[in-house]
Structure formats: C-alpha cells, structure tokens
N, C-alpha and C positions, 0 to 999 in steps of 0.2 A: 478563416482565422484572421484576429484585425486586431489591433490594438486599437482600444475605446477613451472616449477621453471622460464618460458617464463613470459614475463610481459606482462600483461592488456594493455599495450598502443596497442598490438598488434592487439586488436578488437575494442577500444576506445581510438578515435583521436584528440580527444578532450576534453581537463583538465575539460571543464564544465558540461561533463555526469558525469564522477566520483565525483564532487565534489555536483552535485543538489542530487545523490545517497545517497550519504555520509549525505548530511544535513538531506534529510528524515530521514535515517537510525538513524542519530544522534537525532534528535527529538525523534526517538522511545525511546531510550537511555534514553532519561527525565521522561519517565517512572520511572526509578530507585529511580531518587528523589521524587517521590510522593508529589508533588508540590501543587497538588489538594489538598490533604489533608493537607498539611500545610497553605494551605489558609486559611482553615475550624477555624482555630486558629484565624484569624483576620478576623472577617466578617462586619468592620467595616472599613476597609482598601481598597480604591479603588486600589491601585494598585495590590495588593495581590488577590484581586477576578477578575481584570483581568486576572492575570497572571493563576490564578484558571482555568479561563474557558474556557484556551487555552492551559491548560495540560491535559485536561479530553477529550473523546468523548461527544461531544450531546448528549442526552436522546433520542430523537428519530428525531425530526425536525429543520432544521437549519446546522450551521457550525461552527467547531472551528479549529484553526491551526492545532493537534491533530489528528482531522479528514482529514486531509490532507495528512499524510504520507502514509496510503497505496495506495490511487489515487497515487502519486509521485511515488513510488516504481515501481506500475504497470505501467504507463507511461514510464518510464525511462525504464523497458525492451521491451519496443515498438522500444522505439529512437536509440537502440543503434545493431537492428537488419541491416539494411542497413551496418552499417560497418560490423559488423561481417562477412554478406554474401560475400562482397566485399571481406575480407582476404582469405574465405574460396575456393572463387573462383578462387583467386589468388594464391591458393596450391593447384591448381585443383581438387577438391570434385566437386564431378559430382552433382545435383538436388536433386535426391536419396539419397544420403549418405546426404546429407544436413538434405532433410527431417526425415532420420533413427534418425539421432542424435537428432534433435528436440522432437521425438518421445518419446526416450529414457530418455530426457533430463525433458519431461514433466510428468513422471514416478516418475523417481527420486524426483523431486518437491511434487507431492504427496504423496507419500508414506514418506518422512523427514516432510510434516505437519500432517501426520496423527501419525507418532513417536512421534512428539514434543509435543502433545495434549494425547501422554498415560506416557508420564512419571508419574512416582508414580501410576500410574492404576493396577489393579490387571488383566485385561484383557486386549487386542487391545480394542483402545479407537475409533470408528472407526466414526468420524469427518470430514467433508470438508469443513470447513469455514474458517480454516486457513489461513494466508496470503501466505505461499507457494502453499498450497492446490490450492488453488483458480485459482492461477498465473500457473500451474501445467495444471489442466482441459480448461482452455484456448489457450496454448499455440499452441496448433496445428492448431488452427484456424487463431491465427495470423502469424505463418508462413507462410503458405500459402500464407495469403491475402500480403506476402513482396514480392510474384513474381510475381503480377498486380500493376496498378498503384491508382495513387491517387484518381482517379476519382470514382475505383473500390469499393474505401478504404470506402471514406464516404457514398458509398451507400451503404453498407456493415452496416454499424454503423447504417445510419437510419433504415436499414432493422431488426437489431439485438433490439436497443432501441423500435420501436416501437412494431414490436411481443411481448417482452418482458413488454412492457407496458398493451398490450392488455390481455396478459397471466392472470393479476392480474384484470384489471378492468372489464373481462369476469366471476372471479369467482366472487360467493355467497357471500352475506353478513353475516356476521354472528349473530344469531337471538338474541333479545334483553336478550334473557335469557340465552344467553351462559357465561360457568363456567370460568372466568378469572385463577382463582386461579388453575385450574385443568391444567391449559398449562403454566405455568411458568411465567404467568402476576403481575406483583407485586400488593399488593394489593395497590387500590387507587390510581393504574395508570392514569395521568392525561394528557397525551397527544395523547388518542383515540380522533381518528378523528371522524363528524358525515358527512352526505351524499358519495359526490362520492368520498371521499378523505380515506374513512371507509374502501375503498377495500386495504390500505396500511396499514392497524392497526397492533399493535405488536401481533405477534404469530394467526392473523386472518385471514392470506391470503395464495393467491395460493403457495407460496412458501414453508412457512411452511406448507401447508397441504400436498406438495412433498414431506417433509423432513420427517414427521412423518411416511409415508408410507416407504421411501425408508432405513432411519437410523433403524426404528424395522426389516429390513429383516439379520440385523446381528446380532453377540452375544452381548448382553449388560448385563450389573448388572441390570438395571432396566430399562421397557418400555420409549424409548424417545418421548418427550407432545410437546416440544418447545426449543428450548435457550430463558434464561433469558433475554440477547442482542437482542433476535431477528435477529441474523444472520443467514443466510440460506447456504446449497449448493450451490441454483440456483443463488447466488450473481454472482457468476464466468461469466454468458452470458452477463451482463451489464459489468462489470470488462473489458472484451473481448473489449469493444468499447472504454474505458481508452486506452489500451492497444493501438490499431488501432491509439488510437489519437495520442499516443507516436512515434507509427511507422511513421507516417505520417508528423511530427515535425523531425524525423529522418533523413528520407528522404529529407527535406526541409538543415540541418544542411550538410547530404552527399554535397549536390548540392553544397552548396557554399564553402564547402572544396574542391572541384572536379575542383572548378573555382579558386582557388588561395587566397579563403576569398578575392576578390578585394574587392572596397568601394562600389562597384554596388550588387555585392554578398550579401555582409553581410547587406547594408542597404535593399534589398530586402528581406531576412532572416529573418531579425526582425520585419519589417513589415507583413508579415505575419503569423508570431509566435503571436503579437497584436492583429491583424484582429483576428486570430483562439480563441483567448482570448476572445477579446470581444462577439463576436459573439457565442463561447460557454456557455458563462458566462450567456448572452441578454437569450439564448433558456431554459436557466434550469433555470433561475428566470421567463421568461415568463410562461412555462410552467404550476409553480407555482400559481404565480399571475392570471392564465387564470382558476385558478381549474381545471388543466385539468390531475397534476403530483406534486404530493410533493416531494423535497427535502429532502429524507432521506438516510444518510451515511451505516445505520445499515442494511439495505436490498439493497441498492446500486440502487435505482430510475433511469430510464433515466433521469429526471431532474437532479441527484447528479451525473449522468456523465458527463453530458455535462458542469453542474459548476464548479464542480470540475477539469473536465476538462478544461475549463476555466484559469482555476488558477495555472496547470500546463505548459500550455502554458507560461505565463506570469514569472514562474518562470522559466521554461528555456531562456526565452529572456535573465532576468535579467542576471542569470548565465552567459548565454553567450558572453553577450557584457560585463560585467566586467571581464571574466576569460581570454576569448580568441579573445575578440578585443580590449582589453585595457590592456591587461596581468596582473591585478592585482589578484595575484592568491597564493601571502606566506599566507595572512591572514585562507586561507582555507583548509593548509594543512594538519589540523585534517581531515577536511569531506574527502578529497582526500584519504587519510590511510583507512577512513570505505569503502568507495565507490571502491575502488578499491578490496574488500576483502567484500564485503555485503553479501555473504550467511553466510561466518563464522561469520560475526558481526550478523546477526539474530540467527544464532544458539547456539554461545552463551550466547544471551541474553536472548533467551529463555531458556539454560540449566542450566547454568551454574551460572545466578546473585544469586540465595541463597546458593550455595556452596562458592562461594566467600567473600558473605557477611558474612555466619558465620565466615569462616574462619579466617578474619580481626578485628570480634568481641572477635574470641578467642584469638587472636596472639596479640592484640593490647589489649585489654579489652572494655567492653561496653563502659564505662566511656568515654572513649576516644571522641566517638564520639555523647556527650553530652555538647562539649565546647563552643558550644553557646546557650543552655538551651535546655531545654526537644521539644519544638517546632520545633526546627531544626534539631531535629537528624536525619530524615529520608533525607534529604536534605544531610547532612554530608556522612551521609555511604553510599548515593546512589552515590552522586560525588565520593566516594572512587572506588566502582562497579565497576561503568563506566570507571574510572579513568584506576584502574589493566585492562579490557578488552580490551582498547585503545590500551595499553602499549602493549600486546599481536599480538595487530594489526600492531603496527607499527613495531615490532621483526619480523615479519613476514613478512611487507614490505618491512625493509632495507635485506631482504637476498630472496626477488623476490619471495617468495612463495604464492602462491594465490589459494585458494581453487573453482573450475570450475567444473561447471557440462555439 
C-alpha cells in the first residue's frame, strides 16, 4: 500500500465511478452526525423520523438508504475493474502479475479490517465482518471471473446466491428452548422469524454457527457466542455477487467508452443498467414475497443481493447520465475528493473521527458546539469531523496524492 502521486483518472474514466464512490462513502460520513439519534428528540416530527430511519441500519428485515452504502462500495469495486485491467494491459503486466497484485491487494484489505476492528483492543481483534474485510476475502474470486464474460459472470452469481441460500435453509432450526440471551440476542428480540424464514434468524443460523467455530480457533479475551448485529464472516460469498454485479455494470460502462459514448452507446448503456435494476430489484422482492428468501442486510440474503443490487444499478445509471452524458458534475465535487481517495476516507473515519472530535472540543470548547441547543450538538461536531477529514482529502487531492492498494 503507497500513496501515489499518478492520478485516479488513470484507472477510472469516468467522473461517475468516483463520484457514486464518493456519495457512498459520503453517506458513511453521516454517521458522524448521529442523525438517528437526534431524531430520537423529536418523535413526533415526520420528517425527523424519516430522516431517522435512513441514518440507521434496519434491525434485521427491510431496507434503509444507510443499508445501502456498503452494497454501493462493494459494487463500485466490481465496476471499475474492466478499466483498471485495460491500463494495466496497456503497460504490459502480463495475467500473472495482474492476478499477483489482486492477490496481494486482497491481503492488504484484510488484514487493514481486521486492524481497524482492534484499535483500543488489548489483543488482535481477529474479526471478518468488516467492510474491507469482506471486500478483501472476495476479491480474488471476482478477478478472475473479469477474464470471462458476462454470460459467465451471471451464472457465477446464480451459482454463488443459490449455494449460498441452500447453505442456511439446509441447517437446523433452532429448538424452541434455545438460550437467546447466551449468543448475544437482545432480550425481547422481536423480529424472529417462525417457519422456513426461522433458518435466517439472528445469531440461529449456518453462518453464525461458522463463525462461532471458526472466530474461537483464535486468541480472544473471551469465548465468541455471536455479534450483537448479526454479521457474519460468511457475509463476504453473497458480497462476491454485489461485486460481479458491479463488474458486470463495468463492463457494460467500458463498452460504451470503447465506442465513443455515441447516442447509440449510451442510450444502449442505460437501458440495460434499468433492465439489470429492475430485474434485480423484481428477483430479491420476489424471492421475499414467494417465502422462499428474506431480505436481510445484516447477513447479506441472496434476496438483499439482488435488491440491493437492484438499487445499484439504478444509481449508476443515474450517476451516469447526469455526470458523464450531461456533464453536470461541479455540484459533486465533494463526492469526487472522497471517491477518488476512498480507502483513506474509510480509514480515517474509522480512526481518526474521536481523535478529531476531541480535539476541536478542546481547542474550541464544548460550548461551542451547543449553539443550537443541546439537541443538535451531535449534528454540529459531527458536521465539523467530517468537515476537517474532507478538508484533509481535498489537500491531498489538489497535490495528486492518492492512497492505492
């Protein structure tokens, strides 16, 4: 990993990867302001409890904007492999050295979420649910599948979603007198499913009963039962077909760079970016509605791939016909600064926002940032967070430095 002084456009050719990047990333960012909880303040405020329940993750079933930024991340390093391969071929790296790097690359990914998950730890924290993690343990799979085609691609996906479906509706239920409280189920957990939808229950299923075997084969402080979340390791093999989808949207995007963006191009491009929309969107609510697959973000469902997939689709269309077939593209020159610089925007929003915070608390005073009453402060100092980490990004933009793995 090295910070480069070559600039990003030279793998991505187009303003609306960096910029749909960037908005994910930026969405994560809102985190800072804990919006959620400022909602909590006004529960009598329609707009405040929407805006509430599109800062937060779902509890377990369903979707919220929130829930969409790591599909988007993971997508978006699908899309933007066609180009890369394309530079790298055109500096002559031979297949090998491609895939060394990828290798390498999917290492480094791991091992920075399993770091970012021990800060403050007294031990290795040793985790793989991470959003690099995840993206990390994937990676080599979808390399690969960028030197077949597309036809390859999606059979790949349904081969990957359905195993993977099967893995969970083949295990055991869990018997009516099992201990919630003994695996990290909160008490009075209220959104256990009952019949065939029970094999997707929080901390009940195959996944979790991977993780419990596979996370106690290291050193821990104390025997791991479950996450509280419900995230698992094995998220990362559904993840894998986000990814694909992203690749495949990539692919689609190459093509009609390759052709000159003519009006045949692009209007071909979007339509199928549409099509892949709907038709993702149609299969993870059918699924659903057929009882055959719930919709859940927190263990990553073939259903919550393919909707969410869905919904990535649909925001690169957008991205793309307003960035790069209508040029309308100052209004997004923040998302452009994160997305072009997205690992360091994760890293230090994972390291660095309470270091920050204090610091602006001490150097400024608390007080400060109580000037629009005790409600808002977390809103105030988190816009400030975000605000300095920007600022950092874009210093680092204007003199071409980009942190590359």
């Amino acid at each position: 990993m090295s910070a480069s002084d070559s600039s990003p456009r030279q793998l991505q050719r187009l303003t609306s990867l960096d910029a749909y990047r960037g908005f994910a990333l930026f969405l994560m960012g809102l985190e800072l302001l804990s919006l959620d909880e400022v909602a909590r303040h006004f529960p009598d405020n329609i707009v405040w409890q929407f805006i509430g329940l599109h800062a937060e993750h779902i509890a377990w079933t369903g979707c919220s904007l929130h829930d969409l930024i790591h599909p988007s991340f993971a997508f978006m390093v699908g899309a933007v492999i066609p180009f890369s391969l394309a530079n790298r071929a055109a500096k002559g790296d031979s297949k090998a050295k491609m895939i060394q790097h990828a290798l390498w690359r999917s290492l480094i990914l791991i091992i920075l979420g399993v770091f970012v998950h021990s800060l403050d730890r007294a031990i290795t924290n040793w985790t793989f649910e991470d959003t690099l993690t995840q993206m990390g343990l994937g990676y080599p799979v979808l390399f690969l599948l960028a030197f077949v085609g597309n036809r390859l691609r999606w059979t790949a996906i349904a081969v990957i979603l359905f195993g993977y479906w099967l893995f969970f509706a083949l295990h055991p239920l869990a018997p009516a007198d099992f201990n919630d409280a003994a695996v990290n189920i909160p008490a009075g957990w209220p959104h256990h499913f009952t019949g065939f939808f029970a094999h997707w229950n929080l901390n009940q299923n195959a996944a979790w009963e991977f993780d419990v075997w596979l996370l106690n084969l290291f050193p821990r402080m104390r025997p791991f039962v479950g996450y509280i979340g419900g995230y698992n390791t094995l998220n990362f093999i559904p993840t894998i077909g986000t990814m694909v989808l992203g690749l495949i949207a990539g692919s689609w995007l190459k093509e009609a760079s390759d052709q000159g963006r003519s009006k045949e191009a692009v209007a071909t491009l979007l339509r199928r970016l549409i099509i892949a929309g709907i038709v993702c969107m149609s299969l993870g609510l059918g699924l659903q509605a057929a009882g055959i697959c719930p919709i859940i973000k927190k263990i990553w469902t073939p259903a919550w791939t393919l909707f969410s997939g869905g919904w990535c689709f649909w925001f690169m269309a957008g991205f793309y016909y307003v960035m790069d077939v209508k040029h309308h593209q100052r209004w997004a020159f923040p998302f452009i600064v994160i997305g072009t610089n997205s690992i360091a925007m994760y890293l230090m929003f994972r390291m660095t926002d309470e270091f920050i915070g204090d610091s602006l608390e001490q150097h400024l005073g608390p007080e400060t940032f109580h000037v629009f009453g005790e409600e808002y402060q977390p809103i105030v100092l988190g816009a400030c967070i975000l605000a300095v980490i920007w600022l950092i990004l874009f210093w680092a933009y204007r003199r071409k430095i980009f942190l590359k793995i």
